[in-house]
ChimeraX commands (.cxc) that place a marker at each C-alpha (Angstrom):
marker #1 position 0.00,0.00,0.00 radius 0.5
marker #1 position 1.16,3.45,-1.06 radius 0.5
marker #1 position 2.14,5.70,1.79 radius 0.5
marker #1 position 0.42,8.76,2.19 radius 0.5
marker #1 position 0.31,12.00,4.27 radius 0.5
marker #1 position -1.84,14.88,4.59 radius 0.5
marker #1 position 1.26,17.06,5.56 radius 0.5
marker #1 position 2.96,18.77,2.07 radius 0.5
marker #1 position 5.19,21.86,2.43 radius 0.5
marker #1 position 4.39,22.10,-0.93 radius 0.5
marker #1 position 1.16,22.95,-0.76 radius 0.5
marker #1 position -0.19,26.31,-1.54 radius 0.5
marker #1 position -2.31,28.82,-0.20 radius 0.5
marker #1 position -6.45,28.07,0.40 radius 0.5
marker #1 position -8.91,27.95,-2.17 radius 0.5
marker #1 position -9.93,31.53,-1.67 radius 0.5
marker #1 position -7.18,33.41,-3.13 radius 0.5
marker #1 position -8.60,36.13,-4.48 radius 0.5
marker #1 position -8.87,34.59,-8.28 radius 0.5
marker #1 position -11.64,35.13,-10.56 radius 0.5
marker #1 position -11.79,31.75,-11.90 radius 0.5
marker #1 position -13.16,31.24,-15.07 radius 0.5
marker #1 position -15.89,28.31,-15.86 radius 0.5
marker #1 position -14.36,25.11,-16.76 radius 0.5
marker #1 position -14.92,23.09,-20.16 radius 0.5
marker #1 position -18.32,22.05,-21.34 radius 0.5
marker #1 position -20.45,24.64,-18.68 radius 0.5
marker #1 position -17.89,23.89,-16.11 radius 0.5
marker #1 position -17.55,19.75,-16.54 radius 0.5
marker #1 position -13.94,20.23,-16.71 radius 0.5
marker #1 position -13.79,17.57,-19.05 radius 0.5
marker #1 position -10.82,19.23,-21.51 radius 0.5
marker #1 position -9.08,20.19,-18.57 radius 0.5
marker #1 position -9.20,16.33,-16.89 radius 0.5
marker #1 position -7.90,15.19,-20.58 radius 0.5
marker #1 position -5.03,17.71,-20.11 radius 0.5
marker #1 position -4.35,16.11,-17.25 radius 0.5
marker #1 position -4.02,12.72,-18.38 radius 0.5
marker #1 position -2.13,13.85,-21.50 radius 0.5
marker #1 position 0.58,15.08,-19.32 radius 0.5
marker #1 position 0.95,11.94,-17.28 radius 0.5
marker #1 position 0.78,9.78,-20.33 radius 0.5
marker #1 position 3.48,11.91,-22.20 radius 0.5
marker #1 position 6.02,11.03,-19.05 radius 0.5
marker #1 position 5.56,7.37,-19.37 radius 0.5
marker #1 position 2.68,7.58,-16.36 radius 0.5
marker #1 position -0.29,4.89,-17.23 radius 0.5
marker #1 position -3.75,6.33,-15.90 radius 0.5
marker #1 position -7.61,6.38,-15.75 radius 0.5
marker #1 position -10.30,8.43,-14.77 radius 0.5
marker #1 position -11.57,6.59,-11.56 radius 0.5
marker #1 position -14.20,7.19,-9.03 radius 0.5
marker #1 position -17.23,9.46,-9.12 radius 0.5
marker #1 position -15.93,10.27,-12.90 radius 0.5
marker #1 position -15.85,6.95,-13.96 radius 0.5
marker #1 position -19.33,5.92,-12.42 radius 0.5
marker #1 position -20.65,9.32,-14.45 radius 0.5
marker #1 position -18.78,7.73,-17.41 radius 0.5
marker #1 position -20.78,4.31,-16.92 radius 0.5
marker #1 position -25.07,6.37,-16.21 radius 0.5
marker #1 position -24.77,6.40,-12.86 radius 0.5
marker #1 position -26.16,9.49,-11.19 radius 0.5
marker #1 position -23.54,10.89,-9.24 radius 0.5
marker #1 position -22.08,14.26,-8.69 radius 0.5
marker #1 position -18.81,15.15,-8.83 radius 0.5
marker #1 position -16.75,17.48,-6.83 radius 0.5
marker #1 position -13.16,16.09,-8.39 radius 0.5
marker #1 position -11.94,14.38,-10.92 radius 0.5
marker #1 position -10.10,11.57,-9.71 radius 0.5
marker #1 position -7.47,10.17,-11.80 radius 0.5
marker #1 position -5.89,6.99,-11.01 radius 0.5
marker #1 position -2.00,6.40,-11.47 radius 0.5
marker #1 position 0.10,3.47,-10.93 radius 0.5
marker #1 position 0.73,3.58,-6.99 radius 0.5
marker #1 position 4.57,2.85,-7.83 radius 0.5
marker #1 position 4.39,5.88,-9.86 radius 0.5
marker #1 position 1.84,8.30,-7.27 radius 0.5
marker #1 position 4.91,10.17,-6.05 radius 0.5
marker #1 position 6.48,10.48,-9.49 radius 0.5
marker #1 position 2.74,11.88,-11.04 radius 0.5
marker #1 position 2.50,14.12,-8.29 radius 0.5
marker #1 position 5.77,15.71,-8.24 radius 0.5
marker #1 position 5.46,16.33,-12.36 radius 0.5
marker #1 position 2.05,18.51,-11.65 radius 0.5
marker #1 position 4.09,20.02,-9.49 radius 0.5
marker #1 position 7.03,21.06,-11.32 radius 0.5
marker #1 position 8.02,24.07,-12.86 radius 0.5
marker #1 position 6.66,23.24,-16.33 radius 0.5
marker #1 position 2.79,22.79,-15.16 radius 0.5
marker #1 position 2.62,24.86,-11.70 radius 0.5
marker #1 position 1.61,27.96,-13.76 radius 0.5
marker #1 position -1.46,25.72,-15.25 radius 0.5
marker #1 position -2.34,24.15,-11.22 radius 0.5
marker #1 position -1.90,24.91,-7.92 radius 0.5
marker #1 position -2.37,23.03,-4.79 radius 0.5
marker #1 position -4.40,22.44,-1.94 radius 0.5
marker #1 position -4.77,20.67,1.14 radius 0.5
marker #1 position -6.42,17.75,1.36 radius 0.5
marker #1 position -10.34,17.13,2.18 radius 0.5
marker #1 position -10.20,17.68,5.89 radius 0.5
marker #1 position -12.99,15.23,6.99 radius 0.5
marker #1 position -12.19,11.41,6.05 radius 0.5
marker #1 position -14.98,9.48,4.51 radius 0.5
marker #1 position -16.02,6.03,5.35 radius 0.5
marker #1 position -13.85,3.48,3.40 radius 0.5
marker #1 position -12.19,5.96,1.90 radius 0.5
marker #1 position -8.06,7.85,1.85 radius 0.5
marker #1 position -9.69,10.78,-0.22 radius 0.5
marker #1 position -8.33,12.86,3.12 radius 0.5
marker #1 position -4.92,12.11,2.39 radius 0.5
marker #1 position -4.46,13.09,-1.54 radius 0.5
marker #1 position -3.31,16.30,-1.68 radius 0.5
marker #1 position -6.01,18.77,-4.58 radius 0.5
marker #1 position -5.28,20.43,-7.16 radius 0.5
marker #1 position -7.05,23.24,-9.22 radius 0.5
marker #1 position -6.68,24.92,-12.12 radius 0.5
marker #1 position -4.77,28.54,-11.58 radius 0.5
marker #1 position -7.28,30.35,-13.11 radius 0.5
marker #1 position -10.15,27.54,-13.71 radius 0.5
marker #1 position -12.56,26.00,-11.51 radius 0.5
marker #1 position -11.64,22.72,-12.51 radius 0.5
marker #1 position -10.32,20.43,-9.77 radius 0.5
marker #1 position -9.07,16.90,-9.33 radius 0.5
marker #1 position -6.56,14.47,-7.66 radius 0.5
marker #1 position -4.57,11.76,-8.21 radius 0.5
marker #1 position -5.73,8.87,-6.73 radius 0.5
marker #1 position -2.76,5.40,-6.12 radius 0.5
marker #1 position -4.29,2.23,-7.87 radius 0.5
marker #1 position -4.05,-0.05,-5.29 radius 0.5
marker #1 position -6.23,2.33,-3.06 radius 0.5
marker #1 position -8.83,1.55,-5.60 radius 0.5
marker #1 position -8.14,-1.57,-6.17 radius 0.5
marker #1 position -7.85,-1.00,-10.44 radius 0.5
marker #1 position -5.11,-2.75,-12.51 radius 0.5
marker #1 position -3.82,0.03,-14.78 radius 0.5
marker #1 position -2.71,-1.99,-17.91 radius 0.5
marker #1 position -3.10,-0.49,-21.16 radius 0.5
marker #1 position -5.27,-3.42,-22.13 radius 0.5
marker #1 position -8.00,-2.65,-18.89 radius 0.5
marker #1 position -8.78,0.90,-20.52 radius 0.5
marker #1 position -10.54,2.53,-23.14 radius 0.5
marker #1 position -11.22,6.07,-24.58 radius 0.5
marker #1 position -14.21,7.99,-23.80 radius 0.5
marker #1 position -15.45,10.03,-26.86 radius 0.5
marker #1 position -13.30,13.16,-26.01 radius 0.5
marker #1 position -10.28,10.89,-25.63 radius 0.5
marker #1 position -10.21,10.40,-21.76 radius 0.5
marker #1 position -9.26,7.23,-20.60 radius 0.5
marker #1 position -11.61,4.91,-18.15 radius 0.5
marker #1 position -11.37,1.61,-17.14 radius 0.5
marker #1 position -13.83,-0.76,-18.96 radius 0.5
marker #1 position -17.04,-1.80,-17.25 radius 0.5
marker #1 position -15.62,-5.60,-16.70 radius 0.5
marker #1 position -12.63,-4.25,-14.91 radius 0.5
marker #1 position -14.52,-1.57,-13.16 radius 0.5
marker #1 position -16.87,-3.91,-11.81 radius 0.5
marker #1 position -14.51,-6.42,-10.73 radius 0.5
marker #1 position -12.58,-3.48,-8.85 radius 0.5
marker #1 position -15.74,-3.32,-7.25 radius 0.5
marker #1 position -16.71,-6.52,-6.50 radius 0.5
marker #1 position -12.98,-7.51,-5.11 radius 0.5
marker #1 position -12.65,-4.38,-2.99 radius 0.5
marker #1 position -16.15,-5.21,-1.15 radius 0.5
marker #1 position -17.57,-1.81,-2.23 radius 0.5
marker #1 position -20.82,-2.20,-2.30 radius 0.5
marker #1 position -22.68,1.19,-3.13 radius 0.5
marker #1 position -20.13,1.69,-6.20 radius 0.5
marker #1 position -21.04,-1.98,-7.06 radius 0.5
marker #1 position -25.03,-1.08,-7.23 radius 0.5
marker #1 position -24.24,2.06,-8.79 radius 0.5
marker #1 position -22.51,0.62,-11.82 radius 0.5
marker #1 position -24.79,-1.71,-12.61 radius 0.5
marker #1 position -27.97,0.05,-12.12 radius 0.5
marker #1 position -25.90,2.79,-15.08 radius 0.5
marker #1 position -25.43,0.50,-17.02 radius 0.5
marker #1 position -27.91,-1.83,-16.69 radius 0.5
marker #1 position -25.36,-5.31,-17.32 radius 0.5
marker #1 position -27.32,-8.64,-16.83 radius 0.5
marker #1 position -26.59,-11.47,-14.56 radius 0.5
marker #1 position -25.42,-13.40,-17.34 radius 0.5
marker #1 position -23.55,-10.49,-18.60 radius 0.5
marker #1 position -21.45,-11.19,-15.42 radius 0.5
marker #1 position -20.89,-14.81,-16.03 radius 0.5
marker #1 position -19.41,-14.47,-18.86 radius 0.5
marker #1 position -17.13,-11.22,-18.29 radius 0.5
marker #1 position -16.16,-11.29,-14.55 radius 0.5
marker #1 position -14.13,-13.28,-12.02 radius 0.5
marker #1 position -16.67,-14.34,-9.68 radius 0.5
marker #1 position -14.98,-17.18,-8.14 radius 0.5
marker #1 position -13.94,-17.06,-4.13 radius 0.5
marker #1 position -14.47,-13.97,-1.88 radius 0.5
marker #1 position -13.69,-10.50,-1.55 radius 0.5
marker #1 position -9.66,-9.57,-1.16 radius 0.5
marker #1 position -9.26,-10.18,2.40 radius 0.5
marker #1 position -5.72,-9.21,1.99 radius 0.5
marker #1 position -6.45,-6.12,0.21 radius 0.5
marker #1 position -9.01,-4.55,3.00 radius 0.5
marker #1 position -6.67,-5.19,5.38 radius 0.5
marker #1 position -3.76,-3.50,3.71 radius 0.5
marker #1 position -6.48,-0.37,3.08 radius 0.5
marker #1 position -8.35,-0.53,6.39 radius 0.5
marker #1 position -4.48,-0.44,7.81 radius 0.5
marker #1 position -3.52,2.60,5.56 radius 0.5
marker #1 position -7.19,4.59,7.23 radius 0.5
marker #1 position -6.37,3.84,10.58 radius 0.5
marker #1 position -2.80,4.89,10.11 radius 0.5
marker #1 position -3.85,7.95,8.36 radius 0.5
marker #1 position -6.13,9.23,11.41 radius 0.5
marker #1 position -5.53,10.99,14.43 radius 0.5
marker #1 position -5.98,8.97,17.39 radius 0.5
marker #1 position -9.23,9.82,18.20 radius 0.5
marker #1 position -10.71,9.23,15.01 radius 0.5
marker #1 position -9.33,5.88,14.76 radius 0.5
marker #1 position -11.14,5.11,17.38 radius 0.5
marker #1 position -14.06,5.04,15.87 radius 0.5
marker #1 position -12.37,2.65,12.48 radius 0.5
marker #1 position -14.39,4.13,9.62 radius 0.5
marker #1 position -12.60,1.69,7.30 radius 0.5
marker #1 position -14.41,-1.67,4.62 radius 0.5
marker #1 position -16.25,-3.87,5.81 radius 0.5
marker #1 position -13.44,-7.30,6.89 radius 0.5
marker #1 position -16.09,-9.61,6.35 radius 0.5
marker #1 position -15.32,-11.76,3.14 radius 0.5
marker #1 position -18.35,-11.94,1.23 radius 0.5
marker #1 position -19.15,-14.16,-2.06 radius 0.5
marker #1 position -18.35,-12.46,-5.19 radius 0.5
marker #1 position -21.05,-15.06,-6.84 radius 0.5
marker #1 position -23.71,-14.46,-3.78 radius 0.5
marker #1 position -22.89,-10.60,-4.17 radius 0.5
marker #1 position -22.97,-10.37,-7.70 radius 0.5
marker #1 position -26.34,-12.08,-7.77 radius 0.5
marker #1 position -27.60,-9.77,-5.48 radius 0.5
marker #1 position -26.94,-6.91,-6.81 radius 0.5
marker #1 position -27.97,-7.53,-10.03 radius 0.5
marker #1 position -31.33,-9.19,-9.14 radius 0.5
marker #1 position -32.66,-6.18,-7.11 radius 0.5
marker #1 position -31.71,-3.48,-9.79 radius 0.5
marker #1 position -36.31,-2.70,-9.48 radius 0.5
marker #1 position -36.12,-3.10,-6.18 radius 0.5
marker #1 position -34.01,0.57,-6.15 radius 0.5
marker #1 position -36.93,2.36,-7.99 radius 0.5
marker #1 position -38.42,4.89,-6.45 radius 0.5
marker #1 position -41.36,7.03,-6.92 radius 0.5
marker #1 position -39.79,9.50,-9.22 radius 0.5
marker #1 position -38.24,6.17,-11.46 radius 0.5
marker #1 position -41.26,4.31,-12.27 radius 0.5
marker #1 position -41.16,1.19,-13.53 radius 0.5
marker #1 position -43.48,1.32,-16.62 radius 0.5
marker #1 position -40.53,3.94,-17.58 radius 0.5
marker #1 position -37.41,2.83,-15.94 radius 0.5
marker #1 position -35.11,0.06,-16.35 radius 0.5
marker #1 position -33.07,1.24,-13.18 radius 0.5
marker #1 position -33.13,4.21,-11.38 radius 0.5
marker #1 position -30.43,5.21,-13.52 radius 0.5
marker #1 position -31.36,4.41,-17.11 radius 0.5
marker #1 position -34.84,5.23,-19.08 radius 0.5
marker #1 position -36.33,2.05,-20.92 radius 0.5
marker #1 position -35.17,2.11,-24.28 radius 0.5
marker #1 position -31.79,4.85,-23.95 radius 0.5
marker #1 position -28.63,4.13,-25.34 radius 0.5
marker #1 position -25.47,2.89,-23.37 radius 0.5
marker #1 position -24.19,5.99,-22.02 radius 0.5
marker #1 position -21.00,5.53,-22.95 radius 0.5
marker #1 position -21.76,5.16,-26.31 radius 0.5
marker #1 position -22.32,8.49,-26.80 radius 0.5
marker #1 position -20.99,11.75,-26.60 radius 0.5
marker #1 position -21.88,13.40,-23.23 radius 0.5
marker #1 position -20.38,16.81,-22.02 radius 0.5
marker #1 position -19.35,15.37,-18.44 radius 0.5
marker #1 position -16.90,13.23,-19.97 radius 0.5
marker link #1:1,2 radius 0.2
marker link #1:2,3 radius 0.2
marker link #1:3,4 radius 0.2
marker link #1:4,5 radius 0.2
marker link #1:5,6 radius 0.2
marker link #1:6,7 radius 0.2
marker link #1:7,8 radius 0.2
marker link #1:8,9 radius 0.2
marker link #1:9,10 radius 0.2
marker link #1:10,11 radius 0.2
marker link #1:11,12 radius 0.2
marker link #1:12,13 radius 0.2
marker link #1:13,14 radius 0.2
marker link #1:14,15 radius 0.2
marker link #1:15,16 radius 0.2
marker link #1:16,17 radius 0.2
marker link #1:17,18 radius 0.2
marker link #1:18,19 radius 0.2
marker link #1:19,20 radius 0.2
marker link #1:20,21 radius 0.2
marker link #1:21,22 radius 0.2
marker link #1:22,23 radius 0.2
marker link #1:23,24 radius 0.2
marker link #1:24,25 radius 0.2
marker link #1:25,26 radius 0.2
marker link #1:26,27 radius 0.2
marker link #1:27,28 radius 0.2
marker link #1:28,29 radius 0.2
marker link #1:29,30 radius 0.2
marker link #1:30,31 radius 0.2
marker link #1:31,32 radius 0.2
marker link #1:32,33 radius 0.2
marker link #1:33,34 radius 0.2
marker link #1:34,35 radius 0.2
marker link #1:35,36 radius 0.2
marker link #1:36,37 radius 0.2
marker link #1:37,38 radius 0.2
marker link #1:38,39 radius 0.2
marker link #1:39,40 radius 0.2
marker link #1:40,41 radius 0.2
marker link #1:41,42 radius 0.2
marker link #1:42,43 radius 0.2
marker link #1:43,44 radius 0.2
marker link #1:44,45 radius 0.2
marker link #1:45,46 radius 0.2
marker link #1:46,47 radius 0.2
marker link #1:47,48 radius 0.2
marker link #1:48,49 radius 0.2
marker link #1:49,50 radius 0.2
marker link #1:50,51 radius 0.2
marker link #1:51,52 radius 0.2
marker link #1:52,53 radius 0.2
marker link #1:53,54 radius 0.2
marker link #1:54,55 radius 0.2
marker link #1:55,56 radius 0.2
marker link #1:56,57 radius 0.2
marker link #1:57,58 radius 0.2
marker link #1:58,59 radius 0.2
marker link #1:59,60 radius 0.2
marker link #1:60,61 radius 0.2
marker link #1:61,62 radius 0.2
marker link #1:62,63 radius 0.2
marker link #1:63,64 radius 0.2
marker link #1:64,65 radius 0.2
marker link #1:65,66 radius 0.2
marker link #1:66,67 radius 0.2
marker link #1:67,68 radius 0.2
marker link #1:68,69 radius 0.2
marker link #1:69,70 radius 0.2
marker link #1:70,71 radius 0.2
marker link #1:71,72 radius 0.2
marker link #1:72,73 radius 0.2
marker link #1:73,74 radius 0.2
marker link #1:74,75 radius 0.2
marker link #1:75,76 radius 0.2
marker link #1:76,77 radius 0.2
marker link #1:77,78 radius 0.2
marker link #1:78,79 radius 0.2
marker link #1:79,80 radius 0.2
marker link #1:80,81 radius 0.2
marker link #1:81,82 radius 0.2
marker link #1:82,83 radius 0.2
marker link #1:83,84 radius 0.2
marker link #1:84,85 radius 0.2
marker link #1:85,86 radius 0.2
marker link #1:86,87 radius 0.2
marker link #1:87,88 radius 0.2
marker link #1:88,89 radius 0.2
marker link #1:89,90 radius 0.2
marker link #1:90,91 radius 0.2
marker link #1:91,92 radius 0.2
marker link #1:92,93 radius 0.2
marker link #1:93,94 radius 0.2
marker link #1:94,95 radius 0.2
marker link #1:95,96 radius 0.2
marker link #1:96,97 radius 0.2
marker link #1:97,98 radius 0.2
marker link #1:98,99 radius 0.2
marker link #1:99,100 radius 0.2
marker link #1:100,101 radius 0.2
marker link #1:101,102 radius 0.2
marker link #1:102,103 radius 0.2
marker link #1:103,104 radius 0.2
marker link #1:104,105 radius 0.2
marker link #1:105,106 radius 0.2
marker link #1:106,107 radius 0.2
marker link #1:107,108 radius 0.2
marker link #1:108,109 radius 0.2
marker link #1:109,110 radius 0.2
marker link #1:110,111 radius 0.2
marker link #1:111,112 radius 0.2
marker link #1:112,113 radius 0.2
marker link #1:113,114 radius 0.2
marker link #1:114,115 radius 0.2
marker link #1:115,116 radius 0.2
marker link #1:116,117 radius 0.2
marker link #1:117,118 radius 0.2
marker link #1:118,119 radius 0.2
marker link #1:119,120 radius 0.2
marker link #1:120,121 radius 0.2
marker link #1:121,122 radius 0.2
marker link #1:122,123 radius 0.2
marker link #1:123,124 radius 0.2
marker link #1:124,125 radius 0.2
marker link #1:125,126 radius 0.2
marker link #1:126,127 radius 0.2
marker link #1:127,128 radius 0.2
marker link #1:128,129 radius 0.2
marker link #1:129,130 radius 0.2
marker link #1:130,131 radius 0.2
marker link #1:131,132 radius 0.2
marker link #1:132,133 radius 0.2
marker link #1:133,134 radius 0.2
marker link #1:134,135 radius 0.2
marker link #1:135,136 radius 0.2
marker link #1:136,137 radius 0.2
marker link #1:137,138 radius 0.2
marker link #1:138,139 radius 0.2
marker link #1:139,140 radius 0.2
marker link #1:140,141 radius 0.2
marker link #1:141,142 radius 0.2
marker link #1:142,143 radius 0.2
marker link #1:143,144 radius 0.2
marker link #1:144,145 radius 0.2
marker link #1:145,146 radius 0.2
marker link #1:146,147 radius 0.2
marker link #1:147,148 radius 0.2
marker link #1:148,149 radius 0.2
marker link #1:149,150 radius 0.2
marker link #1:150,151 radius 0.2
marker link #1:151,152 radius 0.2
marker link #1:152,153 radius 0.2
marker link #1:153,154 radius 0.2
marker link #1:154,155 radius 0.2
marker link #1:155,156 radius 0.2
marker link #1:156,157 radius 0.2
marker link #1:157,158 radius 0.2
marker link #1:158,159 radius 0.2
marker link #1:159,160 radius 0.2
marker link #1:160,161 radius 0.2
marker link #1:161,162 radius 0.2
marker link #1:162,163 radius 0.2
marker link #1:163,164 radius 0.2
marker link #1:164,165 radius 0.2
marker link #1:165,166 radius 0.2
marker link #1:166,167 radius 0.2
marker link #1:167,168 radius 0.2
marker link #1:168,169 radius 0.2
marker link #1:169,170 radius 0.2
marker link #1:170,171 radius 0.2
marker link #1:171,172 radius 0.2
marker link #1:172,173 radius 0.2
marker link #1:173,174 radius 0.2
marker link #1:174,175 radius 0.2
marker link #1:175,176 radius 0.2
marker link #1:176,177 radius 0.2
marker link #1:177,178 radius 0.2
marker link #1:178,179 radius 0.2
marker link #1:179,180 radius 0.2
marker link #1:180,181 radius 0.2
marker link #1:181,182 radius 0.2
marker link #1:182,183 radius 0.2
marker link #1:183,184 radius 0.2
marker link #1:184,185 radius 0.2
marker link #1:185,186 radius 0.2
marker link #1:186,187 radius 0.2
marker link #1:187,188 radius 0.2
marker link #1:188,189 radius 0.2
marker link #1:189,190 radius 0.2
marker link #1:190,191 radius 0.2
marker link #1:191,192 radius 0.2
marker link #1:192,193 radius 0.2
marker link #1:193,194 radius 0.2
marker link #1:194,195 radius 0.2
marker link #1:195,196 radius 0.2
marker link #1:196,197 radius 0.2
marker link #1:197,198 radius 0.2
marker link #1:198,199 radius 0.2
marker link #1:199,200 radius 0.2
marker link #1:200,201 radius 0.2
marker link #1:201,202 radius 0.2
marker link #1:202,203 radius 0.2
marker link #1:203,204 radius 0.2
marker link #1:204,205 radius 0.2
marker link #1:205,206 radius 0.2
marker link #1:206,207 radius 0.2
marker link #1:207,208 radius 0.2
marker link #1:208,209 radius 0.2
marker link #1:209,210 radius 0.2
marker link #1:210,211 radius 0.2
marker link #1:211,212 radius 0.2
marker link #1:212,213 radius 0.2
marker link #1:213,214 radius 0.2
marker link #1:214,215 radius 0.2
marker link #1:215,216 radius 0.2
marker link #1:216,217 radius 0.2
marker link #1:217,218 radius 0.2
marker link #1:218,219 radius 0.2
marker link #1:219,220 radius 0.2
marker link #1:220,221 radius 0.2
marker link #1:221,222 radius 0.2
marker link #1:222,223 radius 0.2
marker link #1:223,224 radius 0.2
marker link #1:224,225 radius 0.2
marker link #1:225,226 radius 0.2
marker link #1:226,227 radius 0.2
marker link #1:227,228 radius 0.2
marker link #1:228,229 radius 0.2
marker link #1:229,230 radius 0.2
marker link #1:230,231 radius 0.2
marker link #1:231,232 radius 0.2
marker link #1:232,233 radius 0.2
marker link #1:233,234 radius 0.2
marker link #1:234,235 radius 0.2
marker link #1:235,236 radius 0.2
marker link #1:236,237 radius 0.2
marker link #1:237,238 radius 0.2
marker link #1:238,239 radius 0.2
marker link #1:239,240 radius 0.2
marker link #1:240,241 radius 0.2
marker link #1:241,242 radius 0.2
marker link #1:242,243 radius 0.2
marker link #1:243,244 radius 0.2
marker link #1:244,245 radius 0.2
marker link #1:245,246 radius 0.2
marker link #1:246,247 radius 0.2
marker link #1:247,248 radius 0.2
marker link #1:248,249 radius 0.2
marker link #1:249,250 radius 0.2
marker link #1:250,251 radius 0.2
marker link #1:251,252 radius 0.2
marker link #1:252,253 radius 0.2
marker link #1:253,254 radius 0.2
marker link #1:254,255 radius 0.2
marker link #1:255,256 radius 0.2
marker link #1:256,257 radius 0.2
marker link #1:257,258 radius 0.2
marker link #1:258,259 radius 0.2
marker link #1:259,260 radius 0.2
marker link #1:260,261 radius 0.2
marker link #1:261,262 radius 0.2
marker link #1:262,263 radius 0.2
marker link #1:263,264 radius 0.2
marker link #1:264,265 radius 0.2
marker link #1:265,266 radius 0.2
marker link #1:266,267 radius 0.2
marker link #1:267,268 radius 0.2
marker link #1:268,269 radius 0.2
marker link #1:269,270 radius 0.2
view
């Protein structure tokens, strides 16, 4: 597991520093800006993906982003970072401290931000193994304004192997994949990486003050199916319908009967 800190020397001043910033790409998606990004990494040898909220977006799931998160090789994290902060790109981005709060399950409060000097456009850079995503060249493809995501079979089995649930139901409810769809595409032999939410749940705890790590806030340790968990997400996509999502309309709460994969198309966000 990557180490991490929320201390950097090299961060720079708060958010509020007086800048008008102007609206990102696409009515302030940021999308351009989160290629420009990955163009830079990718031009220094630096595999990468869009991960995250970004990627769930990418997939019809309705979430809402507050930044991008692009995921680099955790070998590499320090090595990524370091080049968006060099002399070449610190007149495009500047940095920020990390979220202060920690979220459940999650390291998000240890990646140091970065924005755009003079755009609202934000993101980080997220280590693989934190996200459990194998970043070979062969596990991605291109959205079409040339960002690069994981593909649903490797998202999902990020998902499924990392015991993360809500990104699990997400997924599937976007894009709407069958139970046989899953046979066919994903490892669904054995049980959630026990090894893997131990090395993460370790990496939260150690990240926390001592009176937050009190309270844990890390994945849940108990191994789980991937079959059993598979199954059940996929068999209770109507069962997440509300009242707004009928079902004489809705396939899932995420996708209208009769729409087009979303990431077959071109869409603004990314």
């Amino acid at each position: 597991m990557t180490q991490h800190s929320t201390q950097s020397s090299d961060v720079d001043d708060d958010d509020d520093d007086g800048v008008e910033l102007k609206v990102a790409s696409f009515g302030g998606h940021g999308t351009l800006e989160a290629l420009a990004v990955t163009r830079i990494l990718e031009d220094h040898g630096i595999n990468c993906c869009i991960c995250g909220t970004s990627a769930l977006i990418y997939y019809g799931a309705g979430r809402v982003r507050l930044d991008w998160e692009i995921c680099v090789p955790s070998t590499l994290a320090q090595e990524a970072e370091a080049l968006l902060k060099s002399e070449d790109h610190s007149r495009d981005y500047m940095t920020l401290p990390p979220w202060p709060i920690p979220w459940p399950g999650s390291l998000a409060h240890t990646y140091t931000r970065f924005r755009g000097r003079d755009v609202d456009f934000y993101f980080v850079l997220v280590p693989s193994d934190d996200v459990h995503l194998p970043l070979e060249p062969s596990n991605l493809q291109r959205s079409h304004h040339g960002l690069p995501y994981p593909r649903l079979d490797v998202l999902i089995q990020s998902f499924l192997d990392s015991n993360n649930g809500n990104s699990l139901g997400d997924v599937v409810d976007g894009s709407d994949v069958s139970e046989e769809w899953g046979y066919e595409h994903l490892d669904l032999d054995g049980t959630t990486d026990e090894a893997w939410v131990a090395r993460k749940n370790k990496a939260i705890i150690d990240s926390l003050d001592p009176l937050r790590a009190r309270f844990g806030g890390g994945i849940p340790v108990y191994p789980l199916q991937k079959r059993d968990m598979w199954k059940a997400v996929v068999k209770s996509k109507l069962h997440r319908l509300g009242w707004t999502t009928p079902e004489s309309l809705f396939l899932t709460r995420f996708r209208l009967r009769g729409s087009p994969d979303p990431w077959l198309r071109p869409r603004d966000c990314c």
